[in-house]
C-alpha positions in Angstrom: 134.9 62.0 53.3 132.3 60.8 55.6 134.5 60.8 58.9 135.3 64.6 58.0 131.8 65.4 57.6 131.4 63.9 61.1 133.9 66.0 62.4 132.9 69.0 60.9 129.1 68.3 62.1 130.5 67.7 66.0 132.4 70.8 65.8 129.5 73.1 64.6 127.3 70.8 67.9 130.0 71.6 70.3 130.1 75.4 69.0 126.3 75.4 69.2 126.3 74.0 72.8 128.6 76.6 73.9 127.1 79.7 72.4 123.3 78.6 73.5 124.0 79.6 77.0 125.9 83.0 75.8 123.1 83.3 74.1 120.8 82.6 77.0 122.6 85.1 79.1 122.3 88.2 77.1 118.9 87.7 75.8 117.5 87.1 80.1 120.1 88.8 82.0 120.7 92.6 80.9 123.9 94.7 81.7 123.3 97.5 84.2 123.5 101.1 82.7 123.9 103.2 85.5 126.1 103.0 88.6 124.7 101.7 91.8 123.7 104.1 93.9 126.1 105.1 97.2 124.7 104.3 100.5 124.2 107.7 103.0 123.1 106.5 106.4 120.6 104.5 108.4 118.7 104.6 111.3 116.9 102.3 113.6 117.3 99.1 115.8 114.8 96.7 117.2 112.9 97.6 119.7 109.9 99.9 120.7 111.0 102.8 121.8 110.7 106.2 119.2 112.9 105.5 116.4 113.4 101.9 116.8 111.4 99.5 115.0 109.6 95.9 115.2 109.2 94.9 111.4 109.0 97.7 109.4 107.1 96.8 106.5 106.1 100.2 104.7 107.7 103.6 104.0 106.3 106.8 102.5 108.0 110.3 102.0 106.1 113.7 102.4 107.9 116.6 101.4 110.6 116.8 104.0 108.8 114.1 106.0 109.6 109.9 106.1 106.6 107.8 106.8 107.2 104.2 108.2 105.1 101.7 109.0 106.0 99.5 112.4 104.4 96.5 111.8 104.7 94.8 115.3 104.7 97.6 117.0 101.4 98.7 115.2 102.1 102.1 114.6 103.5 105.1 111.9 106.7 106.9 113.1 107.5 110.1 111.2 111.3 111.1 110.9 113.4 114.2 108.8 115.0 113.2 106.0 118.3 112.6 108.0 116.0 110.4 110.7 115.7 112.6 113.1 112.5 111.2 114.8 109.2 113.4 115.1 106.4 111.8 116.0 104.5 108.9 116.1 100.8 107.9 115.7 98.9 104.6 116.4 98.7 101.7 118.3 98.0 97.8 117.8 94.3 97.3 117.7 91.2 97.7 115.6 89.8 100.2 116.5 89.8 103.7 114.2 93.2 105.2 115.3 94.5 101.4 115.6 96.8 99.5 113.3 96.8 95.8 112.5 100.0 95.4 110.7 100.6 98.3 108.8 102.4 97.7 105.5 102.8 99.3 102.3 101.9 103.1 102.7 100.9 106.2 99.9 100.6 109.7 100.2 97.6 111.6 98.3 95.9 115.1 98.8 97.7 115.7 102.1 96.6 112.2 103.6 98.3 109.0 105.0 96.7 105.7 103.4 98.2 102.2 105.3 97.2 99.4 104.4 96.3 97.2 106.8 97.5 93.5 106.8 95.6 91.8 109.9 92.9 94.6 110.0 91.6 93.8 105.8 91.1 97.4 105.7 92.5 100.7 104.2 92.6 103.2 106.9 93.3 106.8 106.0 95.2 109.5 108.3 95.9 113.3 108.2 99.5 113.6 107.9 99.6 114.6 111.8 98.6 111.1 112.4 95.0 112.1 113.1 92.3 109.3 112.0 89.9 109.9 109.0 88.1 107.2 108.0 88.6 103.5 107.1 87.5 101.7 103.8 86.6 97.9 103.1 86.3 95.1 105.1 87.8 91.6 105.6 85.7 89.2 102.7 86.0 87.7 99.5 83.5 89.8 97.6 84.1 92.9 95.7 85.3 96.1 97.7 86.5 93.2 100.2 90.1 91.6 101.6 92.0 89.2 102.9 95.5 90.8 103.9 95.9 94.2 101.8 99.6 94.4 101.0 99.7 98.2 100.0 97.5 101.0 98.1 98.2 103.5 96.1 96.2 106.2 94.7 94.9 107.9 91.8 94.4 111.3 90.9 90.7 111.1 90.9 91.4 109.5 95.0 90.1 106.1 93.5 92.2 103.3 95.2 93.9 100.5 93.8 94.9 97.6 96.4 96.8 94.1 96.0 94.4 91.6 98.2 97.1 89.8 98.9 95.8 85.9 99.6 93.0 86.7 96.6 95.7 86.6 94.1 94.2 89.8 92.7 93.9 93.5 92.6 90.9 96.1 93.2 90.5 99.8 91.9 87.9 101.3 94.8 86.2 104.9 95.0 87.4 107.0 97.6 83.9 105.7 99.5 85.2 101.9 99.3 83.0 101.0 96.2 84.2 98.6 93.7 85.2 99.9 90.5 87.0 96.8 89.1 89.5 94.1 89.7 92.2 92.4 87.9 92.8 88.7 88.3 90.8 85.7 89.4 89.6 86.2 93.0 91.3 83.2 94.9 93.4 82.0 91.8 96.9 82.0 91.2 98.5 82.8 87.6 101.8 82.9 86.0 99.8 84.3 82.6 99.1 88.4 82.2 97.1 90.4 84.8 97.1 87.1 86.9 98.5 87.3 90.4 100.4 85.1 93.0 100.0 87.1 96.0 100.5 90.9 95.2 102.2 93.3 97.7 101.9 96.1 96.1 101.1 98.8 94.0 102.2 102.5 92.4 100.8 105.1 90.0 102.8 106.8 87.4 102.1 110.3 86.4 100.9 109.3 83.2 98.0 107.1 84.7 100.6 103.7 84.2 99.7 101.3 87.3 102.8 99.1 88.4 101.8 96.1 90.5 104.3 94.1 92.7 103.4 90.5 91.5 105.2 89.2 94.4 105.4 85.4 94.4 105.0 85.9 90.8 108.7 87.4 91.0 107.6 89.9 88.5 106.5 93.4 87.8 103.0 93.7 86.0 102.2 97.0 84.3 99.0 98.2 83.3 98.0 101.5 81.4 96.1 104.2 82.4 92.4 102.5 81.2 93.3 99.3 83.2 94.6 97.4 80.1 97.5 94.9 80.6 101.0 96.2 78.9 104.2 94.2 80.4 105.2 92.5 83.0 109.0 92.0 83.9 110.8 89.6 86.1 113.2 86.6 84.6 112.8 84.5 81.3 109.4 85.6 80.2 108.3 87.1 83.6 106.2 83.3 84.1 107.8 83.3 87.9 111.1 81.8 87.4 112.8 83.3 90.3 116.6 84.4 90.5 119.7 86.4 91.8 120.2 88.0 88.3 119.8 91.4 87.2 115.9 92.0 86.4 115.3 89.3 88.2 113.6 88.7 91.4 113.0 86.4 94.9 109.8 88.0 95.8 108.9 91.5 94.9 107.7 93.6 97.7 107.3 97.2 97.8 107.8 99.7 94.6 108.1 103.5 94.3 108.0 105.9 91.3 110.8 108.1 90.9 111.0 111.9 89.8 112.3 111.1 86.4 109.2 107.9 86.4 111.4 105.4 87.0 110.4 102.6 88.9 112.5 100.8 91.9 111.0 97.5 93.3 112.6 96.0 96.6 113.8 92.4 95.9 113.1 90.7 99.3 115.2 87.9 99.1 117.5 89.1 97.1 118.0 91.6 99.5 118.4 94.1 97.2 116.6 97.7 95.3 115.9 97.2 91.9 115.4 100.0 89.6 114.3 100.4 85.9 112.9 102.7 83.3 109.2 103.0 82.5 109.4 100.5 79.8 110.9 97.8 82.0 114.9 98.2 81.0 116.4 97.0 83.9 119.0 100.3 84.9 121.0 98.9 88.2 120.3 97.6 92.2 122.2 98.1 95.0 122.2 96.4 98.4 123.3 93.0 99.2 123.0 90.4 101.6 124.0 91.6 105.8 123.9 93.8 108.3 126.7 96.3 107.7 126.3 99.7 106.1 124.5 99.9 102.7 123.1 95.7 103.8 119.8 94.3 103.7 118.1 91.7 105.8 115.0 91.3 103.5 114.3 94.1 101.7 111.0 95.4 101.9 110.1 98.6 101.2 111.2 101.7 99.0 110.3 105.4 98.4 111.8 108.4 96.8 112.2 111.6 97.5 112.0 114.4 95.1 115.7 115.2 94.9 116.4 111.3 93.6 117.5 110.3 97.0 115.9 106.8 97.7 114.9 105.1 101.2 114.5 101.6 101.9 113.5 99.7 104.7 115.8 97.0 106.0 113.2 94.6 107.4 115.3 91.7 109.4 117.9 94.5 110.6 115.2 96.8 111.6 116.4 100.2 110.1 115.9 102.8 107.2 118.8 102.7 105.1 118.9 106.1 102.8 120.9 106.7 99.6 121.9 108.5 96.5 122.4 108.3 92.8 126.1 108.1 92.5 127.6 111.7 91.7 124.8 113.6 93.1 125.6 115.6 95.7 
């Protein structure tokens, strides 16, 4: 009687032991439901010339306009939506006009923001590439940065900015004073509304603030008063990083859709990301080289109004554009 006991008992362990990682799996590591999306084109090689690219870091989409940021070659270029190149606008330097690594970009109110990586600043453009003004300064204190990753920007014009080695983020007035900040200035976190280098940052329509926790490998999300909602990204979103679906290797760039969903490029996963409001992970597409529809890193993404969705391919130097599978 005992002896079958035993057995029985090392049967239901070794049934246990089996299921737990089943278990494991569906609970962290949701299905997709939709289609990946099917690559179009791309455009770009290395180089310095008009159309080719050094880095490109940031991308931004203007009615029937793409924005990219040329990191290296410290500079915007402006291209159609089938990259057709237009125009370009800045060189490396820090003076107003000049562009100290130019990353993560946003459109508001007919203006060009870039953020500024070497330059700690947010400098702000007319959309023909004409200089504005420029807000904050390279510091610790409030209204301050060290290495701005990206901006985006509220109705109101306030601006909210991921200070990239202060593990937190700022909400500025259009002026450059401090409204608020979220995280620990100079701390890193794995806990809610705490920050391990941030790259970036979008708006919803209904005031929801998305930040790109980067080396946090997660998504935090915020509500339209500032108050922490969610944050996505692995088994409890506490930084475990990963290949899986939801998952991330460094989150770097995010863009709201037309329908308010929310793609994040997955750097080393070389890979877009992209979800529902609420965080339901929907599908990616990408993968790892340099043929068509690849990724070398990456880095950026933006979406146009039809749906279609750009992406910058930062080690292979090139805009890569696609579309939800079945549109037209």
């Amino acid at each position: 009687m005992q002896l079958r006991s035993i057995s029985k008992w090392a049967k239901n362990s070794a049934l246990l032991l089996l299921t737990l990682p089943v278990a494991a799996w569906l609970a962290f590591v949701p299905s997709a439901k939709e289609p990946p999306y099917s690559f179009v084109s791309a455009w770009g090689e290395k180089g310095s010339a008009p159309g080719q690219f050094d880095d490109p870091t940031g991308i931004a989409i203007a009615g029937d306009e793409v924005f990219v940021s040329d990191a290296r070659n410290g500079r915007i270029q402006v291209f159609d939506l089938t990259g057709r190149f237009k125009r370009q606008f800045g060189t490396p330097g820090k003076g107003a006009g000049q562009l100290g690594r130019p990353m993560n970009l946003a459109i508001h109110a007919g203006e060009l923001y870039v953020a500024e990586y070497f330059n700690d600043r947010i400098q702000v453009f007319a959309l023909d590439g004409k200089p504005q003004r420029t807000i904050a300064k390279s510091g610790s204190g409030p209204g301050e940065f060290n290495a701005p990753g990206g901006v985006a920007v509220a109705p109101d014009g306030d601006l909210i900015v991921p200070d990239f080695y202060h593990h937190r983020v700022q909400r500025l007035k259009p002026d450059g004073k401090f409204v608020r900040q979220w995280g620990v200035t100079g701390e890193k976190g794995h806990t809610a509304a705490a920050f391990i280098y941030p790259t970036d940052a979008a708006l919803a329509p209904d005031g929801r603030l998305y930040v790109a926790d980067g080396y946090a490998n997660r998504i935090q999300v915020f509500d339209a008063s500032g108050k922490f909602i969610a944050k996505w990204g692995g088994p409890f979103a506490v930084g475990v990083p990963g290949p899986f679906n939801g998952w991330f290797k460094v989150v770097t760039g995010l863009a709201v859709g037309p329908q308010g969903d929310i793609f994040a490029a997955d750097f080393y996963n070389h890979r877009i990301q992209k979800f529902r409001a609420d965080g339901s992970f929907l599908t990616s597409f990408g993968g790892q080289g340099s043929g068509p529809g690849q990724f070398n890193h990456a880095i950026a993404v933006a979406a146009a109004d039809d749906g279609t969705v750009f992406a910058l391919d930062f080690g292979n130097n090139r805009v890569l554009k696609w579309k939800q599978a079945g549109a037209r």
